[in-house]
C-alpha positions in Angstrom: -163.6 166.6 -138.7 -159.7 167.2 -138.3 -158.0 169.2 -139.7 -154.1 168.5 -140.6 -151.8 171.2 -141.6 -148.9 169.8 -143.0 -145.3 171.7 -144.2 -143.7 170.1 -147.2 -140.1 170.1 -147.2 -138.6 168.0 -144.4 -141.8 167.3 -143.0 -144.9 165.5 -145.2 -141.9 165.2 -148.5 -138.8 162.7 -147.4 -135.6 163.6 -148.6 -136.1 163.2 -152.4 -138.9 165.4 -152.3 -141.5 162.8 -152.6 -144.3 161.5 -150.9 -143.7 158.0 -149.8 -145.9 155.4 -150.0 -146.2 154.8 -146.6 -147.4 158.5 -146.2 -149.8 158.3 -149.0 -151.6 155.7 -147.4 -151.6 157.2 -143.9 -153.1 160.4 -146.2 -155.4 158.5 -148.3 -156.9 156.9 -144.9 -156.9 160.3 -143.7 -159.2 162.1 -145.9 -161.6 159.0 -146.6 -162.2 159.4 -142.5 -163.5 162.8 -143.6 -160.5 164.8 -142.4 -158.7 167.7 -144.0 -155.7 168.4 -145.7 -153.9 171.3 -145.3 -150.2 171.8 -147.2 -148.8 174.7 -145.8 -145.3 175.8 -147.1 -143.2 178.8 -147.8 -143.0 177.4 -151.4 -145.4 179.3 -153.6 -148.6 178.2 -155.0 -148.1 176.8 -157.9 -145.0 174.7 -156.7 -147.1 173.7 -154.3 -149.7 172.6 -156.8 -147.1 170.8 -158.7 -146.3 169.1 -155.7 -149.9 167.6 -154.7 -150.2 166.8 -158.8 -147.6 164.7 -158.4 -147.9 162.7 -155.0 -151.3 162.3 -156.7 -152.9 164.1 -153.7 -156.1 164.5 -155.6 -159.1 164.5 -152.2 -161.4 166.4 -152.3 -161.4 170.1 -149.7 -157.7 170.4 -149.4 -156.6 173.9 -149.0 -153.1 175.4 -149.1 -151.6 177.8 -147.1 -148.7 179.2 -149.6 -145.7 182.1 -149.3 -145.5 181.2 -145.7 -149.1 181.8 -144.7 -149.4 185.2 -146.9 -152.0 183.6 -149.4 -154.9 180.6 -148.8 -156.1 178.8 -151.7 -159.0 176.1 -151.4 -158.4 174.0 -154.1 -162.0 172.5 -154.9 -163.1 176.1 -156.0 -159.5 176.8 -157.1 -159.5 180.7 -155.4 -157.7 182.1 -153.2 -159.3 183.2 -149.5 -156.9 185.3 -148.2 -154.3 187.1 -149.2 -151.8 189.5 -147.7 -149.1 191.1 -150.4 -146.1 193.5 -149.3 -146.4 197.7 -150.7 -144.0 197.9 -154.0 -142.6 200.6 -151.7 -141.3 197.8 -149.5 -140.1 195.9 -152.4 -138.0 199.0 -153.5 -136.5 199.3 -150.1 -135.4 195.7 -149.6 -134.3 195.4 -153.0 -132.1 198.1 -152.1 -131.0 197.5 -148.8 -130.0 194.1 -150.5 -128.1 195.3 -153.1 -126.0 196.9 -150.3 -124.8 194.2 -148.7 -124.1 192.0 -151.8 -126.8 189.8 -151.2 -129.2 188.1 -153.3 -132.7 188.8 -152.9 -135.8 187.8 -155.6 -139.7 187.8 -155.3 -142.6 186.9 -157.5 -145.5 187.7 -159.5 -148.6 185.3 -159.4 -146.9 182.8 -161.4 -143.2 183.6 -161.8 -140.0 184.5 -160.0 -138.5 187.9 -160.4 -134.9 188.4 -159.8 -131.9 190.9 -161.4 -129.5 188.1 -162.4 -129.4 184.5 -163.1 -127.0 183.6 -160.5 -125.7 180.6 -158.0 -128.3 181.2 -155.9 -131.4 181.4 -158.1 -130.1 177.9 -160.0 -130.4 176.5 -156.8 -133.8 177.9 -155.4 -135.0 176.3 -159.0 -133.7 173.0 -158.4 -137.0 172.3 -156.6 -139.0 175.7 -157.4 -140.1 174.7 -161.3 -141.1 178.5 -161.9 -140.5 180.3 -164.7 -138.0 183.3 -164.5 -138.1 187.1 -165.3 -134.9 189.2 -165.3 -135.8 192.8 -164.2 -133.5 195.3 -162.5 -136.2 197.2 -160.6 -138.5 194.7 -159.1 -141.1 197.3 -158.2 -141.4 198.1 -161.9 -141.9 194.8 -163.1 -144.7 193.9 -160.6 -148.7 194.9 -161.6 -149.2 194.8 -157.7 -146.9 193.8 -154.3 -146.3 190.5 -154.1 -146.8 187.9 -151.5 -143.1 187.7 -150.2 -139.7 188.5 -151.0 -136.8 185.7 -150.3 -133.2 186.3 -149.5 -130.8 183.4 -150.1 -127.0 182.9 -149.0 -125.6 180.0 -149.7 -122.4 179.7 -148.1 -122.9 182.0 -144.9 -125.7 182.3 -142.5 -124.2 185.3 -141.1 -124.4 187.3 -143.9 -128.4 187.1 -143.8 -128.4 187.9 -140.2 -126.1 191.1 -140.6 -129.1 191.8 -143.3 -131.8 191.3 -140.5 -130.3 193.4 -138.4 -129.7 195.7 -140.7 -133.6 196.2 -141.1 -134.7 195.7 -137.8 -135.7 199.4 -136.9 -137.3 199.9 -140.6 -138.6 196.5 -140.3 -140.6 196.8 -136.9 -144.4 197.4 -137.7 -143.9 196.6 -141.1 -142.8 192.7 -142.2 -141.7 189.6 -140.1 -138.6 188.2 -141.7 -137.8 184.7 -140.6 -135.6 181.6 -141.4 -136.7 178.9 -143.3 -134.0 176.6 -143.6 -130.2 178.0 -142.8 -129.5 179.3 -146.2 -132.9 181.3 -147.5 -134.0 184.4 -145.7 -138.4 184.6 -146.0 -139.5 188.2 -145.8 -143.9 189.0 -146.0 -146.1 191.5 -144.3 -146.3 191.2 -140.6 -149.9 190.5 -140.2 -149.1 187.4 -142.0 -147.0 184.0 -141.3 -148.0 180.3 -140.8 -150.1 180.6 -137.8 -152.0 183.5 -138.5 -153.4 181.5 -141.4 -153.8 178.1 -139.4 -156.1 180.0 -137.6 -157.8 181.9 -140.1 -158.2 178.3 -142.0 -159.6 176.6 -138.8 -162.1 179.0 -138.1 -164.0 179.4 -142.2 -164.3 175.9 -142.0 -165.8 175.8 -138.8 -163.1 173.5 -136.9 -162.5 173.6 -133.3 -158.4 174.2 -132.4 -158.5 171.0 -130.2 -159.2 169.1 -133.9 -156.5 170.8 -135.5 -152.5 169.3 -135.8 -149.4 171.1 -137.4 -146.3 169.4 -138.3 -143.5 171.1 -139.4 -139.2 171.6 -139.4 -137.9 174.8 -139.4 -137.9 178.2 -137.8 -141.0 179.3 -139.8 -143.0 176.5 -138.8 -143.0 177.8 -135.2 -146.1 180.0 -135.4 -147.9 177.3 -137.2 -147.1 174.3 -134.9 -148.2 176.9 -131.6 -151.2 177.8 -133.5 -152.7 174.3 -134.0 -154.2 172.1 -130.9 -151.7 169.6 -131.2 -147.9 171.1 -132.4 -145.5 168.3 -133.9 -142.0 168.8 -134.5 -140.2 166.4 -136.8 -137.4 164.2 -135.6 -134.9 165.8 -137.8 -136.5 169.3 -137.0 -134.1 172.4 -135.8 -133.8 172.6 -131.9 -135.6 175.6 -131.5 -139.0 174.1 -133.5 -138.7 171.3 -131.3 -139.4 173.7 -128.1 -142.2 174.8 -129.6 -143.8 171.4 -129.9 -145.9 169.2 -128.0 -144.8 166.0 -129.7 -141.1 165.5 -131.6 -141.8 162.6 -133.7 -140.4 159.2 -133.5 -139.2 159.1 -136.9 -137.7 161.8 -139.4 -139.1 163.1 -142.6 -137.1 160.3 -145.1 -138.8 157.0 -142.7 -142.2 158.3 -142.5 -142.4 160.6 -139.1 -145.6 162.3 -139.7 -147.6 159.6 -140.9 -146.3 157.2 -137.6 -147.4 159.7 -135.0 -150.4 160.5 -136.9 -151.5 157.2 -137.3 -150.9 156.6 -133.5 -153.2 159.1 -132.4 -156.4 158.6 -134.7 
């Protein structure tokens, strides 16, 4: 068995967010060669379940790796098999440290997205994120227990959500990785966590060597993913820096079919 980890955006979805049908095929030959599907996204897991519903990505043993590998979910039991949530006490700090440099920030409960305003930046998160959302001022408050990520967003200047990394750095050391997942959102999660960690967690339950395994992804929170896997693919339309992380770039880009070329060249 292989095992095929897969990011969403940019990678496995083309540019309207869908999965072609030239992908679909390559997918359902996939799994009927008794392979595994992986979708593994900083999205969290019920947009990713919305996705998969409606690419009709209905085989059976597909897992997903959610909140930028903070939370694995195997969908034939439908429960999750690891998880790794933030302290409300980090919540409180970032929330904070946020507010100070005017920048928006949100996180989540199990099933909704918690934010202090309804503003530019949360309208356009929900374009593609279809979860319901709770206004509350104190995020710490309105959470039952720490959630698996927080997400800073900046829509018209990258800069201002690195001036907020570096503004966290010393707090920040031993306690979260905060990482880039396309130039405008900001991911922030627990430090033992991330992409590759859970590749490899994912690899070894189901009894998989790394030399079967393949991770495709796009952007800067890929990296760990795509390094953890056997075989690291970077899409064409990938940022430079995921690209040097790869062993393969591939031929096409996410919109003609990339993924499904270069994996159909190498089964």
């Amino acid at each position: 068995m292989k095992i095929l980890f897969t990011d969403l955006d940019g990678t496995l979805l083309n540019n309207e967010s869908k999965v072609s049908a030239k992908t679909k095929a390559f997918l359902d030959e996939f799994n009927s060669a008794g392979n595994k599907l992986v979708l593994s996204s900083g999205r969290p897991l019920d947009s990713i379940l919305e996705v998969k519903e409606t690419a009709g990505l209905d085989y059976p043993g597909i897992v997903i790796i959610g909140s930028n590998g903070t939370q694995v979910y195997d969908c034939d039991s439908k429960a999750t098999i690891l998880e790794k949530r933030m302290p409300l006490s980090y919540v409180s700090y970032l929330q904070a440290k946020a507010k100070e440099h005017s920048l928006h920030i949100h996180t989540y409960t199990d099933t909704e997205i918690v934010c202090d305003c309804d503003d530019e930046e949360i309208k356009y998160y929900r374009r593609r994120i279809h979860l319901p959302l709770v206004i509350a001022d104190d995020y710490s408050s309105a959470l039952t227990k720490g959630p698996l990520k927080m997400l800073a967003i900046d829509l018209k200047n990258h800069d201002r959500l690195v001036t907020f990394c570096n503004s966290i750095a010393d707090w920040a050391e031993d306690k979260i990785r905060y990482i880039f997942s396309n130039d405008y959102y900001l991911e922030l999660f627990v430090k033992d966590a991330g992409k590759g960690n859970a590749v490899r967690y994912v690899y070894e339950y189901f009894g998989v060597s790394r030399e079967d395994t393949y991770a495709a992804g796009d952007a800067e929170n890929d990296i760990s993913m795509i390094e953890a896997a056997g075989c690291g693919i970077a899409m064409l339309n990938a940022a430079d820096i995921v690209k040097k992380s790869a062993d393969v770039i591939t031929g096409s880009d996410n919109d003609n079919d990339g993924l499904a070329e270069y994996m159909w060249s190498v089964l």
